[in-house]
PyMOL commands that place a pseudoatom at each C-alpha (Angstrom):
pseudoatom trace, name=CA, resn=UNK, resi=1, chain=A, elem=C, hetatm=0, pos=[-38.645, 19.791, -76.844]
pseudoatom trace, name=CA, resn=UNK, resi=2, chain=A, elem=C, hetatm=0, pos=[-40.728, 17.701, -79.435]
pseudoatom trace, name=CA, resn=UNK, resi=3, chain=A, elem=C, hetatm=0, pos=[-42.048, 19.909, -82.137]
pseudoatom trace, name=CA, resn=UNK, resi=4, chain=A, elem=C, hetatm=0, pos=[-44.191, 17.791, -83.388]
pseudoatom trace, name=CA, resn=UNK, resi=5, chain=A, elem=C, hetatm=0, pos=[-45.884, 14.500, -81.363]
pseudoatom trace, name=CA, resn=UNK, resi=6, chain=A, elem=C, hetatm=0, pos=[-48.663, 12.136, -83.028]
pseudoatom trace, name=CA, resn=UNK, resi=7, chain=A, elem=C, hetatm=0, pos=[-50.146, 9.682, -81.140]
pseudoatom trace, name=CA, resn=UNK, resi=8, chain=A, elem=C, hetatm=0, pos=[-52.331, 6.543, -81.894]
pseudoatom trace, name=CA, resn=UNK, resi=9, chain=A, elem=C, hetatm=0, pos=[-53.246, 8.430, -84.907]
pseudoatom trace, name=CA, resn=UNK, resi=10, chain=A, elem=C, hetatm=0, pos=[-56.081, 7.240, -87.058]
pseudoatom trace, name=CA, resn=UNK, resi=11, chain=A, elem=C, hetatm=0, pos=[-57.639, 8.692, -90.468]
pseudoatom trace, name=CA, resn=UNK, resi=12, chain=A, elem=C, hetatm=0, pos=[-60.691, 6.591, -92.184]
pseudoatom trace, name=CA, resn=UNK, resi=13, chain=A, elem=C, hetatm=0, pos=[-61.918, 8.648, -95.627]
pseudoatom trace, name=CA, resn=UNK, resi=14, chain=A, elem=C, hetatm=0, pos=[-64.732, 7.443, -97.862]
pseudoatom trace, name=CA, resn=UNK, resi=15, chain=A, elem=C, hetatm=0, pos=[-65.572, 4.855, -95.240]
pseudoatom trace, name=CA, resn=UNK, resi=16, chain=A, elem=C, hetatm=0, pos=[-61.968, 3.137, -95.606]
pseudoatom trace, name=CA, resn=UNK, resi=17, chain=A, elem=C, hetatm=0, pos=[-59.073, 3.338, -92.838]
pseudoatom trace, name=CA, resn=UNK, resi=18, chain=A, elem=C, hetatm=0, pos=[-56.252, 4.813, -94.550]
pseudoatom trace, name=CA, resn=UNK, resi=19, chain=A, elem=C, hetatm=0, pos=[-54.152, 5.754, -91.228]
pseudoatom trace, name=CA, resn=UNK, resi=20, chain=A, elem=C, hetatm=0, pos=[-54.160, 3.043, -88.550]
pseudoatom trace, name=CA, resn=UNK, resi=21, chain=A, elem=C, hetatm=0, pos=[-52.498, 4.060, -85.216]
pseudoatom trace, name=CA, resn=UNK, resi=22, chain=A, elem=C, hetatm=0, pos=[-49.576, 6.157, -86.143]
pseudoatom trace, name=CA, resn=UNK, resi=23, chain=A, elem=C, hetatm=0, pos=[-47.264, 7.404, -83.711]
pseudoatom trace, name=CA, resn=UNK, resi=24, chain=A, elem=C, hetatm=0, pos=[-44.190, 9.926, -84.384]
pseudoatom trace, name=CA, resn=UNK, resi=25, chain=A, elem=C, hetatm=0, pos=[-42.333, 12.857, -82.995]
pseudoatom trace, name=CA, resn=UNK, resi=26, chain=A, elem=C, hetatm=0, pos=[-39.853, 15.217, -84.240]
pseudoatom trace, name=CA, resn=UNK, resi=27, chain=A, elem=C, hetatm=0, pos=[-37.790, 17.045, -82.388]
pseudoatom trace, name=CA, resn=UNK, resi=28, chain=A, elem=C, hetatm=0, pos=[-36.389, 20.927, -82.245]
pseudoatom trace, name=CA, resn=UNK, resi=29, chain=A, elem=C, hetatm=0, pos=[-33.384, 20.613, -85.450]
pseudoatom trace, name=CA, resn=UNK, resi=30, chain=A, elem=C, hetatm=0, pos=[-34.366, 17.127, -86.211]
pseudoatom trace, name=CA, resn=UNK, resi=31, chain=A, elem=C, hetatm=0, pos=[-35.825, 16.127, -89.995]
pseudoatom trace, name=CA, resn=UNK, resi=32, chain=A, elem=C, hetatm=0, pos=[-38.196, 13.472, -90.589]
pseudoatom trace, name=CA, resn=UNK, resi=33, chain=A, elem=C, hetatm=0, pos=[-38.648, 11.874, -94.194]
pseudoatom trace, name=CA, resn=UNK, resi=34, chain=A, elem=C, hetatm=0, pos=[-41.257, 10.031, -95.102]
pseudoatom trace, name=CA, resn=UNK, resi=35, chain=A, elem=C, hetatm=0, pos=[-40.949, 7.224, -97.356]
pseudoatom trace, name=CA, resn=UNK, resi=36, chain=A, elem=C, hetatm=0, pos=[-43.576, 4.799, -98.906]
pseudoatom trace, name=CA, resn=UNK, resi=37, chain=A, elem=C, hetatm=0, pos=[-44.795, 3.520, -102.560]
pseudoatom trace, name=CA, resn=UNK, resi=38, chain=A, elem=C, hetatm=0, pos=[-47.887, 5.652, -103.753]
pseudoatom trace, name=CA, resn=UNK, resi=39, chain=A, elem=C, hetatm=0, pos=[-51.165, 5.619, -101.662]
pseudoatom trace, name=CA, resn=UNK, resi=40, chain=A, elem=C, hetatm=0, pos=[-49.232, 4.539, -98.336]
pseudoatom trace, name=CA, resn=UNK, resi=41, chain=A, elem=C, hetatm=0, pos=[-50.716, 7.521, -96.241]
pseudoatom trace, name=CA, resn=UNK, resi=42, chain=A, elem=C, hetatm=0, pos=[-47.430, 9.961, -96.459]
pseudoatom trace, name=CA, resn=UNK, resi=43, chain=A, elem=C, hetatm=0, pos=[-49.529, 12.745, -97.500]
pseudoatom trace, name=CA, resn=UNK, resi=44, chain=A, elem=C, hetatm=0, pos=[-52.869, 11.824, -95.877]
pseudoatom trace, name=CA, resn=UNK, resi=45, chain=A, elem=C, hetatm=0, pos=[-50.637, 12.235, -92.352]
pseudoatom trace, name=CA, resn=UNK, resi=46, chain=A, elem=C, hetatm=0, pos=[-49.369, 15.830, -93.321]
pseudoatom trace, name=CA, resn=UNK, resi=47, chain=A, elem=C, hetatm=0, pos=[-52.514, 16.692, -94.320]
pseudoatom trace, name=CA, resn=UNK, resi=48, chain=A, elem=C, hetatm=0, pos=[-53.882, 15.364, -91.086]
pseudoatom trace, name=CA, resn=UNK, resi=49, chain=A, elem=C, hetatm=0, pos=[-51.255, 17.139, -89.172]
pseudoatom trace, name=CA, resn=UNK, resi=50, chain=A, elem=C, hetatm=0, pos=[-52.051, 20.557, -90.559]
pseudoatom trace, name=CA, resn=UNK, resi=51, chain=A, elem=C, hetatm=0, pos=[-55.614, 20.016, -90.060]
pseudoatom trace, name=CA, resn=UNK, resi=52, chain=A, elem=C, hetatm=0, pos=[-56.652, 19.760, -93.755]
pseudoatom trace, name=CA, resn=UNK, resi=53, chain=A, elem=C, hetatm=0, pos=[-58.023, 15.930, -93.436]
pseudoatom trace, name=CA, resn=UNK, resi=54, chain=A, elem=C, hetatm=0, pos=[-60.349, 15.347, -90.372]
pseudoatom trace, name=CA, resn=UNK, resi=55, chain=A, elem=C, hetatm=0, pos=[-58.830, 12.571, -87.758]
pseudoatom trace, name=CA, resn=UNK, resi=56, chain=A, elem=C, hetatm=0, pos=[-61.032, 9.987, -86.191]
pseudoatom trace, name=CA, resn=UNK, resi=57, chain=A, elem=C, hetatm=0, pos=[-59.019, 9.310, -83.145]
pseudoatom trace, name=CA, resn=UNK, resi=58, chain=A, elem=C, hetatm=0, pos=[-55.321, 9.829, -81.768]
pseudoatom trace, name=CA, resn=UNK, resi=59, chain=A, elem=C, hetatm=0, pos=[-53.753, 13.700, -80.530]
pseudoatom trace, name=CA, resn=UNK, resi=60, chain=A, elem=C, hetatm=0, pos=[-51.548, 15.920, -82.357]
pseudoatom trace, name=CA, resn=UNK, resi=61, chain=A, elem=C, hetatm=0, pos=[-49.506, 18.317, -80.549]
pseudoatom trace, name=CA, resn=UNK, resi=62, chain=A, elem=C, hetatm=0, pos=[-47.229, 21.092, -82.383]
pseudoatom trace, name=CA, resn=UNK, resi=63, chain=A, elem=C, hetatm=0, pos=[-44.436, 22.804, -79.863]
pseudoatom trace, name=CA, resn=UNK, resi=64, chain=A, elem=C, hetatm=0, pos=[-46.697, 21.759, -77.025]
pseudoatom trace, name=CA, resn=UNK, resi=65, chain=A, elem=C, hetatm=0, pos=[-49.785, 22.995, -78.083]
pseudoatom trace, name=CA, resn=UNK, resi=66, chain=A, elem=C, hetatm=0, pos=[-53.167, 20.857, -79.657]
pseudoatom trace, name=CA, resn=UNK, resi=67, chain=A, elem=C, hetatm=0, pos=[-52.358, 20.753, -83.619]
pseudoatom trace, name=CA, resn=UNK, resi=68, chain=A, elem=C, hetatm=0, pos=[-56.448, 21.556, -83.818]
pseudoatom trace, name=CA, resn=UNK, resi=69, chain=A, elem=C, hetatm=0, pos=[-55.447, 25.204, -81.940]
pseudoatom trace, name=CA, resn=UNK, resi=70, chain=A, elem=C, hetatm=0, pos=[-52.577, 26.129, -84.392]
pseudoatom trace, name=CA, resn=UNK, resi=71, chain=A, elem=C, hetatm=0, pos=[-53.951, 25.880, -87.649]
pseudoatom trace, name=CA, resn=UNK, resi=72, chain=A, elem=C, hetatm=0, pos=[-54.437, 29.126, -89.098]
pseudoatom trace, name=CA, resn=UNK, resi=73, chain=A, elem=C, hetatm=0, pos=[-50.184, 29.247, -87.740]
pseudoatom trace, name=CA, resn=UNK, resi=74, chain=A, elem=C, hetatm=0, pos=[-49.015, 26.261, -89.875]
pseudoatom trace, name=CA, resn=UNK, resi=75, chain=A, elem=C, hetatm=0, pos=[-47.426, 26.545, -93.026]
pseudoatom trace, name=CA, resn=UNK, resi=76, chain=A, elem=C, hetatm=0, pos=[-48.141, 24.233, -95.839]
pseudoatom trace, name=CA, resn=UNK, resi=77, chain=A, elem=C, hetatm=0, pos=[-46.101, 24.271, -99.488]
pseudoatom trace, name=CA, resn=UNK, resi=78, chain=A, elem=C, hetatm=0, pos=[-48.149, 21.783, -101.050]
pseudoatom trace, name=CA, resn=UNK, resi=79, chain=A, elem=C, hetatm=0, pos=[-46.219, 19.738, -103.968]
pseudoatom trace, name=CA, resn=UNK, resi=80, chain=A, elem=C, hetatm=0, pos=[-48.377, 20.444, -106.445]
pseudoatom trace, name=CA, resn=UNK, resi=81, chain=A, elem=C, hetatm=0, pos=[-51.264, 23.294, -105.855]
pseudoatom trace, name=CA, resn=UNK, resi=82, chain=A, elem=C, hetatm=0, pos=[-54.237, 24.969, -108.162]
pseudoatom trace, name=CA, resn=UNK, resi=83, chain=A, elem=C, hetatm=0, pos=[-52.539, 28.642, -108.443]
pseudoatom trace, name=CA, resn=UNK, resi=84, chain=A, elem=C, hetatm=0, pos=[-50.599, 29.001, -111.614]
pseudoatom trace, name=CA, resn=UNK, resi=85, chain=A, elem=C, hetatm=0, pos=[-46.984, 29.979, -110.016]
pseudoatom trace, name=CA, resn=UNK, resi=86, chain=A, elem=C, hetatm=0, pos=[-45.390, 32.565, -112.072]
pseudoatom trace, name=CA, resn=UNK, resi=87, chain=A, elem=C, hetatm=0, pos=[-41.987, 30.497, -113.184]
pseudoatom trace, name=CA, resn=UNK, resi=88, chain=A, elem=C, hetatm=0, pos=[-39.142, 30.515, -112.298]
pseudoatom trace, name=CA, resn=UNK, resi=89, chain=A, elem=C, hetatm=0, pos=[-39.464, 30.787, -108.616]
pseudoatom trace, name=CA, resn=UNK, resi=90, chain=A, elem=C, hetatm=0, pos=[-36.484, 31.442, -106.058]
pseudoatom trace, name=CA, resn=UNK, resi=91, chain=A, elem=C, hetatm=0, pos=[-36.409, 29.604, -103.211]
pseudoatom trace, name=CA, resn=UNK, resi=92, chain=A, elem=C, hetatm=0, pos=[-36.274, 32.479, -100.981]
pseudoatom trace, name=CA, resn=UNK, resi=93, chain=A, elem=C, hetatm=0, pos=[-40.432, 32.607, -102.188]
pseudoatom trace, name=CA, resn=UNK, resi=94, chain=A, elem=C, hetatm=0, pos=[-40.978, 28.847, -102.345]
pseudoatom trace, name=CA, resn=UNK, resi=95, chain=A, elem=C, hetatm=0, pos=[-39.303, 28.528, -98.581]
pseudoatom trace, name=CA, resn=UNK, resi=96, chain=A, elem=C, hetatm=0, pos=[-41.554, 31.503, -97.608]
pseudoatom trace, name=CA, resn=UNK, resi=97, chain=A, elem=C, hetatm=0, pos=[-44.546, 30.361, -99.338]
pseudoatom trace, name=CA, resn=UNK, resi=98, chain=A, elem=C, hetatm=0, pos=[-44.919, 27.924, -96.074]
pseudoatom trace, name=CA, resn=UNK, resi=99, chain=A, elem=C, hetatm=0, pos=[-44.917, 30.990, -93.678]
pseudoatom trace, name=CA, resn=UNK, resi=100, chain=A, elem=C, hetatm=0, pos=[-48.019, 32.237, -94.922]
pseudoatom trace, name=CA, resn=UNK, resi=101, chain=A, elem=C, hetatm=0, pos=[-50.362, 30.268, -92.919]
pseudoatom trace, name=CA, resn=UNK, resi=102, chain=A, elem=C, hetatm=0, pos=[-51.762, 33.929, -92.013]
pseudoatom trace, name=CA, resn=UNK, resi=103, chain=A, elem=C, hetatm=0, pos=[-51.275, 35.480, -95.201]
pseudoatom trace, name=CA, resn=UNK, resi=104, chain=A, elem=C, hetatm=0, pos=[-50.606, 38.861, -93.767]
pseudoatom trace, name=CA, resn=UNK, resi=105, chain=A, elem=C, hetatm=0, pos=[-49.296, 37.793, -90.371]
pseudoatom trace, name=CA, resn=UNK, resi=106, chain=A, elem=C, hetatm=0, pos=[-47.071, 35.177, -90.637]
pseudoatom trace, name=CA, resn=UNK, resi=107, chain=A, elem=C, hetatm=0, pos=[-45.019, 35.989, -87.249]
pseudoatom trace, name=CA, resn=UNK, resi=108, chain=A, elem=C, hetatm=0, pos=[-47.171, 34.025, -85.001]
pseudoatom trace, name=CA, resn=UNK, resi=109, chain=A, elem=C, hetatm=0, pos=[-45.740, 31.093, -86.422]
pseudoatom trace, name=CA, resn=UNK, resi=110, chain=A, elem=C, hetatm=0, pos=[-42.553, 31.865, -87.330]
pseudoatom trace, name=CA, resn=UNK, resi=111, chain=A, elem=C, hetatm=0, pos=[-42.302, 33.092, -83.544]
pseudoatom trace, name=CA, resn=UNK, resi=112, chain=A, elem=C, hetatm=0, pos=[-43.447, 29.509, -81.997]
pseudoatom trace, name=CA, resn=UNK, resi=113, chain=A, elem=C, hetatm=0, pos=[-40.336, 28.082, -84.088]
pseudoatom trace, name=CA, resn=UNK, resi=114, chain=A, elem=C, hetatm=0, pos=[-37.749, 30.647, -83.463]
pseudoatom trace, name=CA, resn=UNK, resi=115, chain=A, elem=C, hetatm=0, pos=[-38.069, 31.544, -87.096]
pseudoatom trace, name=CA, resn=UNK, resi=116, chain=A, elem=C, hetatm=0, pos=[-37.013, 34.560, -88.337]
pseudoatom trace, name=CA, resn=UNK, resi=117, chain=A, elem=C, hetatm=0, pos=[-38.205, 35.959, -92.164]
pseudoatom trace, name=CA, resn=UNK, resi=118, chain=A, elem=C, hetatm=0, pos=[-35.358, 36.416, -94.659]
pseudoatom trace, name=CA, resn=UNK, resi=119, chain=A, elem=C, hetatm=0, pos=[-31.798, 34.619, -94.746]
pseudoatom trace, name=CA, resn=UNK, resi=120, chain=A, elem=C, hetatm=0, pos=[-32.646, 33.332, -91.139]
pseudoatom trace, name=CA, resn=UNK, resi=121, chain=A, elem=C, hetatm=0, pos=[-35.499, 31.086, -92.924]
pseudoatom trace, name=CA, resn=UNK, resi=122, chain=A, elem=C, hetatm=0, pos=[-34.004, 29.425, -95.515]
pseudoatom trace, name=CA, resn=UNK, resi=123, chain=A, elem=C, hetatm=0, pos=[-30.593, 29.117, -93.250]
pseudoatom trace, name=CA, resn=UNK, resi=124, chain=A, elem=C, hetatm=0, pos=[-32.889, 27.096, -91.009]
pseudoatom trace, name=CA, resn=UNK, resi=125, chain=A, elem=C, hetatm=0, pos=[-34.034, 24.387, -93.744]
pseudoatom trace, name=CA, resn=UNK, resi=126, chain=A, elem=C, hetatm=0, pos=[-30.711, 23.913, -94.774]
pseudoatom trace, name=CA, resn=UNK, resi=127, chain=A, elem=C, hetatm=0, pos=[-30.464, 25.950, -98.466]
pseudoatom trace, name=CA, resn=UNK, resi=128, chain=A, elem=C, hetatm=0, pos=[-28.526, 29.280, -98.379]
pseudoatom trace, name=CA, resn=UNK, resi=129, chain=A, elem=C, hetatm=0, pos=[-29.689, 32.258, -100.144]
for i in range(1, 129): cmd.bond("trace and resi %d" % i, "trace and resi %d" % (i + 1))
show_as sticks, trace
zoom trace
C-alpha cells in the first residue's frame, strides 16, 4: 500500500511556478530523501503535502485517502520553527513533536500508520530510545 502518492503536482507562489508536475510515492516501510541545492522546491513539496502551501493542480493521497481530508492528522516537525524549544531536547519529544497534528488527540493519525506512542514510535523511524 502507497502511503503517500503525488501526482502531476504543481505549486505557483507569488505568481512564479515553483513545482512543475511532480510525481512520487512512498510506500508502507519505505524512506524517501529529498535532495536538491537551496530553493529547488524540497520544502515547498512537504509543505504542499501537509496542506500548508495551496496546490494549483495535481492529487495528493495519504494511506488512500485525499491529503486535503487528513490535515488536521498529519504531523509536521518543521526544521526550524518560531517557539523557543526549551534545550536540550530528547528525541523521544522531537520524534513525538510530529504526532501532534491534533494537539490533544494525536491517535487518529498515529492509528492510520499503525503507530503506536512511546518506544513503538521512535522504533518505527529507525532511532531507539
Amino acid at each position: 500500500m502507497s502511503v503517500l502518492t503525488v501526482s502531476g503536482l504543481r505549486v505557483d507562489l507569488a505568481g512564479r511556478r515553483v513545482i512543475d508536475d511532480a510525481s512520487l510515492s512512498v510506500g508502507a516501510g519505505e524512506f524517501l530523501g529529498l535532495l536538491g541545492p537551496n530553493g529547488a522546491g524540497k520544502t515547498t513539496l512537504l509543505r504542499s503535502v501537509l496542506g500548508l502551501v495551496p496546490v494549483a493542480a495535481g492529487r495528493i493521497d495519504i494511506a488512500g485517502h485525499r491529503g486535503r481530508d487528513l490535515r488536521r492528522q498529519v504531523g509536521y516537525v518543521p526544521q526550524r520553527h518560531d517557539v523557543a524549544w526549551d534545550f536540550p531536547l530528547d528525541v523521544r519529544t522531537a520524534v513525538a513533536t510530529g504526532t501532534r497534528a491534533e494537539l490533544d488527540r494525536p491517535e487518529p493519525w498515529m492509528a492510520t500508520f499503525g503507530v503506536r506512542p512511546g518506544s513503538p514510535l521512535l522504533t518505527s523511524v529507525g532511532v531507539s530510545a
